[in-house]
PAMIKOL-290985 format. One line per field, with one value per atom (N, C-alpha, C, O): residue number from 1; y, z, x; atom name; residue in one letter. Coordinates in steps of 0.02 Angstrom, whole numbers, plus 50000, padded with zeros to 5 digits. Layout:
<atoms>
kolza <- [NUM, ...]
yy <- [Y, ...]
zz <- [Z, ...]
xx <- [X, ...]
vexmi <- [CA, ...]
gulo <- [a, ...]
</atoms>
This chain:
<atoms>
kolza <- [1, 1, 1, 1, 2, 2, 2, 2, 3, 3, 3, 3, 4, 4, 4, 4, 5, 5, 5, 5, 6, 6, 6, 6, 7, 7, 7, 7, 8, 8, 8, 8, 9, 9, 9, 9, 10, 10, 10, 10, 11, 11, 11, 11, 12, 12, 12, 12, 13, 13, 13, 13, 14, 14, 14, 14, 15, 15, 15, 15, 16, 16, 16, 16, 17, 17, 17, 17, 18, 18, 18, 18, 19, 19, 19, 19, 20, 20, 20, 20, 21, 21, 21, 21, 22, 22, 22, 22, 23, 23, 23, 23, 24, 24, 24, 24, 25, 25, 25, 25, 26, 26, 26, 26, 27, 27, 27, 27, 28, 28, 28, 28, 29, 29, 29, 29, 30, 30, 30, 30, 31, 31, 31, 31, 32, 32, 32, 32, 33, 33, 33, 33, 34, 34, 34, 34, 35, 35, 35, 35, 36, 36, 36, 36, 37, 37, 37, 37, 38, 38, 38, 38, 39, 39, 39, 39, 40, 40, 40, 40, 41, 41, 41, 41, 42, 42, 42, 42, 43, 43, 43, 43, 44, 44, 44, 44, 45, 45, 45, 45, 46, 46, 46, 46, 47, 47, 47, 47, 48, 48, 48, 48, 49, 49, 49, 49, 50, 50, 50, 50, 51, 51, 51, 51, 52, 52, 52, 52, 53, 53, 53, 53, 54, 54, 54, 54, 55, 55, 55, 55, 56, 56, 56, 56, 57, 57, 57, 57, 58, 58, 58, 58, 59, 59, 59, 59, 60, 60, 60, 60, 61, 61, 61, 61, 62, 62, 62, 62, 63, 63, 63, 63, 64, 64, 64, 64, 65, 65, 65, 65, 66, 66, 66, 66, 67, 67, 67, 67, 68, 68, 68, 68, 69, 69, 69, 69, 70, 70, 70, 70, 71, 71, 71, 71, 72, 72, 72, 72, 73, 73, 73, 73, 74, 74, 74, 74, 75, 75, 75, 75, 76, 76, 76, 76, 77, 77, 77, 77, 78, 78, 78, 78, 79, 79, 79, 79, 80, 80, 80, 80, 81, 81, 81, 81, 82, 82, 82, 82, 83, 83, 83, 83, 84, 84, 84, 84, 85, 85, 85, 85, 86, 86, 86, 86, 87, 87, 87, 87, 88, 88, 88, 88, 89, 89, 89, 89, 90, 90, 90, 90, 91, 91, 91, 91, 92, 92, 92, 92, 93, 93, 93, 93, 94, 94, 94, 94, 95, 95, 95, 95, 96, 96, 96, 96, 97, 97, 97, 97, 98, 98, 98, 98, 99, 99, 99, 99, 100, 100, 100, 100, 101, 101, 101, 101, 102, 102, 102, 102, 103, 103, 103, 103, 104, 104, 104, 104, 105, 105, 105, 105]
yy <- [54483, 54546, 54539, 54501, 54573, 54550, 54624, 54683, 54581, 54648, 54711, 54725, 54736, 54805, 54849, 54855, 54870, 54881, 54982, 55017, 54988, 55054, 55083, 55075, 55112, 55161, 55212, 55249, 55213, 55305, 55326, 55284, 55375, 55430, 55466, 55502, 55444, 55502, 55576, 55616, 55583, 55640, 55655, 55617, 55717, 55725, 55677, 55670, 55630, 55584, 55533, 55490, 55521, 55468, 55395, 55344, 55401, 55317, 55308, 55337, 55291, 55271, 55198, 55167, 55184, 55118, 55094, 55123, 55030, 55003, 54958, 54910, 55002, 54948, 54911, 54936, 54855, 54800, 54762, 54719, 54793, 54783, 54698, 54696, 54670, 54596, 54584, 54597, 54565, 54564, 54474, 54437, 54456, 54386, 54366, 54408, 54318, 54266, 54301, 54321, 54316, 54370, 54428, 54445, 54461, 54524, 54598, 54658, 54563, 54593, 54611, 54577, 54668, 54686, 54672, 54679, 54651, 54657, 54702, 54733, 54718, 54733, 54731, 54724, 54735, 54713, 54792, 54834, 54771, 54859, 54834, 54803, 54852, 54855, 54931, 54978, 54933, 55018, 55023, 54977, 55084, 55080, 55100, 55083, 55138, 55192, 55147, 55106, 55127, 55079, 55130, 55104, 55178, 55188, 55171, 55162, 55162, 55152, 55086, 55079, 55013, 54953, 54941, 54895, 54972, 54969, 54994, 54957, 55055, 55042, 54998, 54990, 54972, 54893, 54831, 54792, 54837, 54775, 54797, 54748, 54835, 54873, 54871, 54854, 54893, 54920, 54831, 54816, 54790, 54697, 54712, 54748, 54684, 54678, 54730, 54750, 54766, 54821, 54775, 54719, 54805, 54795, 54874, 54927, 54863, 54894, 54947, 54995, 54932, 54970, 55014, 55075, 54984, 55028, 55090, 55150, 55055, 55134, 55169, 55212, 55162, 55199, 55260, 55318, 55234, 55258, 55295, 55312, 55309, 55310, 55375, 55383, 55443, 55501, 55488, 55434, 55534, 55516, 55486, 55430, 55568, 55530, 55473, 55454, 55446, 55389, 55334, 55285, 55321, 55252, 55227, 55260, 55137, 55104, 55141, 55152, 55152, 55169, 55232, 55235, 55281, 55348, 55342, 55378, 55322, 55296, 55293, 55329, 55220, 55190, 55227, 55213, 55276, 55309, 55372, 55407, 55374, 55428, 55416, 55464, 55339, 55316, 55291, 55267, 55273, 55252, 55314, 55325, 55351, 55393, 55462, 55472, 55501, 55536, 55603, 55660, 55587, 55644, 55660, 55632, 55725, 55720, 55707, 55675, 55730, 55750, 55672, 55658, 55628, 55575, 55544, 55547, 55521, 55534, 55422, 55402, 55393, 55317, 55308, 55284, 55340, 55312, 55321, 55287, 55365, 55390, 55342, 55304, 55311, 55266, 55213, 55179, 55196, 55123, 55118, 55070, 55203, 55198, 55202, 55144, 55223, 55229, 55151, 55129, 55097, 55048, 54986, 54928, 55007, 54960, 54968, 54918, 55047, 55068, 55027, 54997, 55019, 55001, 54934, 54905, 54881, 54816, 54800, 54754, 54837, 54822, 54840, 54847, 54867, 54890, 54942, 54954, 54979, 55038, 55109, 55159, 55094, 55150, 55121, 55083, 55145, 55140, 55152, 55205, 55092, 55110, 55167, 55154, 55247, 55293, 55315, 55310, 55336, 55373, 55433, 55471, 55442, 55510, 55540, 55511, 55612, 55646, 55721, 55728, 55755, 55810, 55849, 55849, 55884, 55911, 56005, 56055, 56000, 56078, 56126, 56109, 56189, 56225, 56280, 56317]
zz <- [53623, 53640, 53708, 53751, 53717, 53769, 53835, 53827, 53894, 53944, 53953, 53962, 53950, 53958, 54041, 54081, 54051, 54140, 54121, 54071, 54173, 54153, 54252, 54302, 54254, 54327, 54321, 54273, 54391, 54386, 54457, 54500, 54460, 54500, 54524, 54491, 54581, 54595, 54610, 54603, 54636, 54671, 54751, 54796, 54752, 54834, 54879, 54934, 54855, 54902, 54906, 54948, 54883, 54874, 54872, 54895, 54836, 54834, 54778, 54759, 54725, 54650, 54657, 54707, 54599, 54564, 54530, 54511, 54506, 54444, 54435, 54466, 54370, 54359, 54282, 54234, 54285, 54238, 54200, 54226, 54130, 54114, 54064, 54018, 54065, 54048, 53991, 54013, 53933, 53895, 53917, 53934, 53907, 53901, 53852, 53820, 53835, 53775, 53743, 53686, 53765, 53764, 53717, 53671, 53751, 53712, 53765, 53754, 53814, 53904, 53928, 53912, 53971, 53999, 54084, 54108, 54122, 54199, 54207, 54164, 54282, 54310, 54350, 54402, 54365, 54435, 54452, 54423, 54523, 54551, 54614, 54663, 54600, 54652, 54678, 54643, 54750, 54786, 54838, 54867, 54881, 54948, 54952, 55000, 54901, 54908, 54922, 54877, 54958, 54993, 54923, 54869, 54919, 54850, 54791, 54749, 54767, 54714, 54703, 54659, 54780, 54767, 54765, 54728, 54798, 54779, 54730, 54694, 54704, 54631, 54572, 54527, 54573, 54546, 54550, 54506, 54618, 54631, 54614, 54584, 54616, 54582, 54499, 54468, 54488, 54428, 54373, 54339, 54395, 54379, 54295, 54273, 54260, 54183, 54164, 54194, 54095, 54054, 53975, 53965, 53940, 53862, 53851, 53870, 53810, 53805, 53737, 53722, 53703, 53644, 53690, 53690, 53724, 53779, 53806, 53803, 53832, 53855, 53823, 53856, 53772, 53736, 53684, 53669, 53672, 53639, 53677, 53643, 53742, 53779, 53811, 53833, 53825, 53832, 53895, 53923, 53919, 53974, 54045, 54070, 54069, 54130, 54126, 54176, 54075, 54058, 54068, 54075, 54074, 54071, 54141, 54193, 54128, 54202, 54237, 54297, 54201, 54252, 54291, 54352, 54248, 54300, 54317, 54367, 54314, 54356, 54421, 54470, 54408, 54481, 54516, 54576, 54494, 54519, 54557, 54603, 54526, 54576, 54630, 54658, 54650, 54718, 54733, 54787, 54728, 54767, 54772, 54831, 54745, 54762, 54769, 54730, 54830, 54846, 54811, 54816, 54771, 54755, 54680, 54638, 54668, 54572, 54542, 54490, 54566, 54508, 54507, 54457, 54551, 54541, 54462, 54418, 54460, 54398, 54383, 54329, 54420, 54388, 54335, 54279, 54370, 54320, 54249, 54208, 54238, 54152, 54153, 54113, 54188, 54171, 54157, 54121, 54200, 54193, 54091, 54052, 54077, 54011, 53985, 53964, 53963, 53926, 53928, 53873, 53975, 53965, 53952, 53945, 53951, 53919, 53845, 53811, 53805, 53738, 53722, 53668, 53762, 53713, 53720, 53670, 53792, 53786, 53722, 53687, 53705, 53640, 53603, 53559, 53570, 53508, 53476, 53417, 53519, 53494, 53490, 53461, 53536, 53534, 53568, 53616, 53534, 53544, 53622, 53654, 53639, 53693, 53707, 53727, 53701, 53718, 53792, 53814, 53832, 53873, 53881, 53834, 53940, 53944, 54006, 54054, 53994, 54097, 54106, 54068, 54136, 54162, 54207, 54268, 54162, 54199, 54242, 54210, 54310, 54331, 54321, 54346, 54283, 54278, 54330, 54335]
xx <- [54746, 54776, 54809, 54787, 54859, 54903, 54874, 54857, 54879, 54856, 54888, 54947, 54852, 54874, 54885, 54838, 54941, 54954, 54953, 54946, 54960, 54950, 54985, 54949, 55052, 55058, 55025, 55014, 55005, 54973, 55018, 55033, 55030, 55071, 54990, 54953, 54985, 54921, 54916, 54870, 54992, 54986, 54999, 55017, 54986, 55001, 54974, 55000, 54907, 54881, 54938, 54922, 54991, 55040, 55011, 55038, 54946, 54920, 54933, 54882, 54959, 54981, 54951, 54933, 54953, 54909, 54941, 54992, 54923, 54955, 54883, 54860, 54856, 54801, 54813, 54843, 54787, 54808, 54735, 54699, 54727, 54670, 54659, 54699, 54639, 54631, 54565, 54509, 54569, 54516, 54511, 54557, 54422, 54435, 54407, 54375, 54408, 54380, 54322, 54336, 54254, 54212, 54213, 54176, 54283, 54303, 54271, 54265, 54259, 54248, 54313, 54361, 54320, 54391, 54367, 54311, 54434, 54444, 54475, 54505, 54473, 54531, 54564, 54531, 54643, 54654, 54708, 54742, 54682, 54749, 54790, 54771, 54839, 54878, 54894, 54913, 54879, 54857, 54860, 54889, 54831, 54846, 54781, 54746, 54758, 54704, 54650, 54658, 54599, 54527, 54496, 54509, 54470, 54422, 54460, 54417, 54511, 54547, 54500, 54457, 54527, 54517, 54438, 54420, 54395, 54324, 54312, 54279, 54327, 54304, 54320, 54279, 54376, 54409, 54354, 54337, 54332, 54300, 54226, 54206, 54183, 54145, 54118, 54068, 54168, 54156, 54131, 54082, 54205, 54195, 54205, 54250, 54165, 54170, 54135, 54085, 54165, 54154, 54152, 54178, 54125, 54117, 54144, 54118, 54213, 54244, 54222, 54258, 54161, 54138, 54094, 54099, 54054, 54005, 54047, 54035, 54097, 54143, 54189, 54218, 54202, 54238, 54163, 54174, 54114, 54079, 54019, 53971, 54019, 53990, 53996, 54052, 53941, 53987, 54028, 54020, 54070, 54118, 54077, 54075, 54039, 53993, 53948, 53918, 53940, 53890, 53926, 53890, 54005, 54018, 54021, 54016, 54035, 54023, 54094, 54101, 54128, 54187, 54178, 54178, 54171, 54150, 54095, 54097, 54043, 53976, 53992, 53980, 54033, 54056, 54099, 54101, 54141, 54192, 54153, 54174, 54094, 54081, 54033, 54006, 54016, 54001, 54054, 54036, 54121, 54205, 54230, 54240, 54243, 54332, 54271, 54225, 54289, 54275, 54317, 54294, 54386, 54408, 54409, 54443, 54350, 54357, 54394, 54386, 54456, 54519, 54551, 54584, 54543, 54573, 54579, 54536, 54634, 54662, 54633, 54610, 54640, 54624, 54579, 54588, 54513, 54469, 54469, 54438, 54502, 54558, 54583, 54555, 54638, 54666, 54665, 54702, 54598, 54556, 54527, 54533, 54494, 54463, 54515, 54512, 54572, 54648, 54657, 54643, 54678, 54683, 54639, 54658, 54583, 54521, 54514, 54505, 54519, 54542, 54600, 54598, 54657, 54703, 54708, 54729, 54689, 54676, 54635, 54654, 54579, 54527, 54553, 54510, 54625, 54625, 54613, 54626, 54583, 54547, 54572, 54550, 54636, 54679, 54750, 54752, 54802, 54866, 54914, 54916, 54946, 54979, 55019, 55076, 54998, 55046, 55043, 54986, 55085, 55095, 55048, 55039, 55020, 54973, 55004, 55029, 54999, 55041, 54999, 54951, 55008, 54985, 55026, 55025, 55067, 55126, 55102, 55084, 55109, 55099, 55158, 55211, 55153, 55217, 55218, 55266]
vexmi <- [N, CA, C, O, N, CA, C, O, N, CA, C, O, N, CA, C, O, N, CA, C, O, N, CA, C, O, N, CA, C, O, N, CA, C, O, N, CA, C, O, N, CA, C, O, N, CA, C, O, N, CA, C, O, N, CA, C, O, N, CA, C, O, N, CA, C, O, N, CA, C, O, N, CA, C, O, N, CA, C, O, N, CA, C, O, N, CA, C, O, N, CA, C, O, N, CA, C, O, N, CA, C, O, N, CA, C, O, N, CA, C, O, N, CA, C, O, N, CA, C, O, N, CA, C, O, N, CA, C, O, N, CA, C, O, N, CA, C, O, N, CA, C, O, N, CA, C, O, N, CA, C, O, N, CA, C, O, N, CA, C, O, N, CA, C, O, N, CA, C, O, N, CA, C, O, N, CA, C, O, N, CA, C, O, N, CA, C, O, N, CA, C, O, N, CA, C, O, N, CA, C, O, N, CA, C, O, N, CA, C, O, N, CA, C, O, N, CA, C, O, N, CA, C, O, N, CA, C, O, N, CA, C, O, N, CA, C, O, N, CA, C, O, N, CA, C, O, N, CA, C, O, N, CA, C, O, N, CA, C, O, N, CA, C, O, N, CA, C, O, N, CA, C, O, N, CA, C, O, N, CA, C, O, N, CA, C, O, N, CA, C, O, N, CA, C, O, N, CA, C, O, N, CA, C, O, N, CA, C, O, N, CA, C, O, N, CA, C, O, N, CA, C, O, N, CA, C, O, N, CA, C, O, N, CA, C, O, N, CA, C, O, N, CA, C, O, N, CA, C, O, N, CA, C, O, N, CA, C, O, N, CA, C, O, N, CA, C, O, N, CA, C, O, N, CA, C, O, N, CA, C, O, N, CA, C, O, N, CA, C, O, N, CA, C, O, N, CA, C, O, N, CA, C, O, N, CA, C, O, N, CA, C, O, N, CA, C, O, N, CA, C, O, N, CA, C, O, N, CA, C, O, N, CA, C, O, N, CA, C, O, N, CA, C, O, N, CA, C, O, N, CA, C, O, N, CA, C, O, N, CA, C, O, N, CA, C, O, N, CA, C, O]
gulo <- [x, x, x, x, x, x, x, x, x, x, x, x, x, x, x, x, x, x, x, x, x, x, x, x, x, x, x, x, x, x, x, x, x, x, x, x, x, x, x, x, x, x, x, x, x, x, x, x, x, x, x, x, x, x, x, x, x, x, x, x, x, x, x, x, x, x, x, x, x, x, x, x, x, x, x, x, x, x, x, x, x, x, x, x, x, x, x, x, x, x, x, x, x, x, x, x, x, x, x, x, x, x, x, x, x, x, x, x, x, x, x, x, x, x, x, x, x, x, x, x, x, x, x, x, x, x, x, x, x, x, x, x, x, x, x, x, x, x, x, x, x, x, x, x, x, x, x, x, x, x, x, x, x, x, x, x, x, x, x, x, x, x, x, x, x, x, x, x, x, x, x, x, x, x, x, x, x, x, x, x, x, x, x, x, x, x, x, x, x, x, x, x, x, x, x, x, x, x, x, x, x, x, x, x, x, x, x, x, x, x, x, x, x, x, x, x, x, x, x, x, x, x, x, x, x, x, x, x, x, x, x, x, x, x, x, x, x, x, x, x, x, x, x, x, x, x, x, x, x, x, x, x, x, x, x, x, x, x, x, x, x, x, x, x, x, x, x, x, x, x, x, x, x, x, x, x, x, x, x, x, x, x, x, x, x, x, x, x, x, x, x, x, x, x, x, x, x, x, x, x, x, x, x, x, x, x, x, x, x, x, x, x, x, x, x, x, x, x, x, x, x, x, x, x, x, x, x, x, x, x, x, x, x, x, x, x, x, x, x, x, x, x, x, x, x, x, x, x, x, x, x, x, x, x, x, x, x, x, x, x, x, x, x, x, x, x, x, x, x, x, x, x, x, x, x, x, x, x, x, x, x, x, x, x, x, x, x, x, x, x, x, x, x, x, x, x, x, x, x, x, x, x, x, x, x, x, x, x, x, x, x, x, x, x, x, x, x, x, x, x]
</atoms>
């Protein structure tokens, strides 16, 4: 399966991401970010390898990603750690590369 990258637009914090999810041999996902945000990159380095059935099947607050996200990023609404599970789903197959947004009217 080929990696899956994923931009995020954060918002008024103007720290945007580009995180890039990596399955390996295993069938384990990485990840890597490019950011400005210091909690973005600790929770990256944090979080390390996921089994991507564990978190997709897993209720939301239960997985390693929001686990970890809520000792790194001090701000709820931060939008990554979605993005981290959106691109670990679709690195595994498990769901389709579409576009996700959250538009304010």
């Amino acid at each position: 399966m080929a990696d899956c990258k994923i931009d995020v637009v954060s918002g008024v914090c103007g720290m945007n991401a580009v995180i890039v999810a990596k399955m390996d041999e295993e069938g384990n996902v990485t990840f890597s970010v490019e950011t400005t945000c210091p909690h973005v990159k600790k929770l990256v380095a944090e979080v390390g390898t996921v089994i991507p059935l564990n978190e997709i099947a897993t209720p939301i607050n239960q997985t390693q990603v929001y686990t970890t996200a809520g000792k790194c990023i001090p701000h709820a609404a931060c939008i990554v750690p979605c993005a981290m599970l959106k691109a670990t789903e679709a690195v595994a197959g498990f769901g389709l590369k579409r576009n996700i947004s959250a538009t304010f009217e």
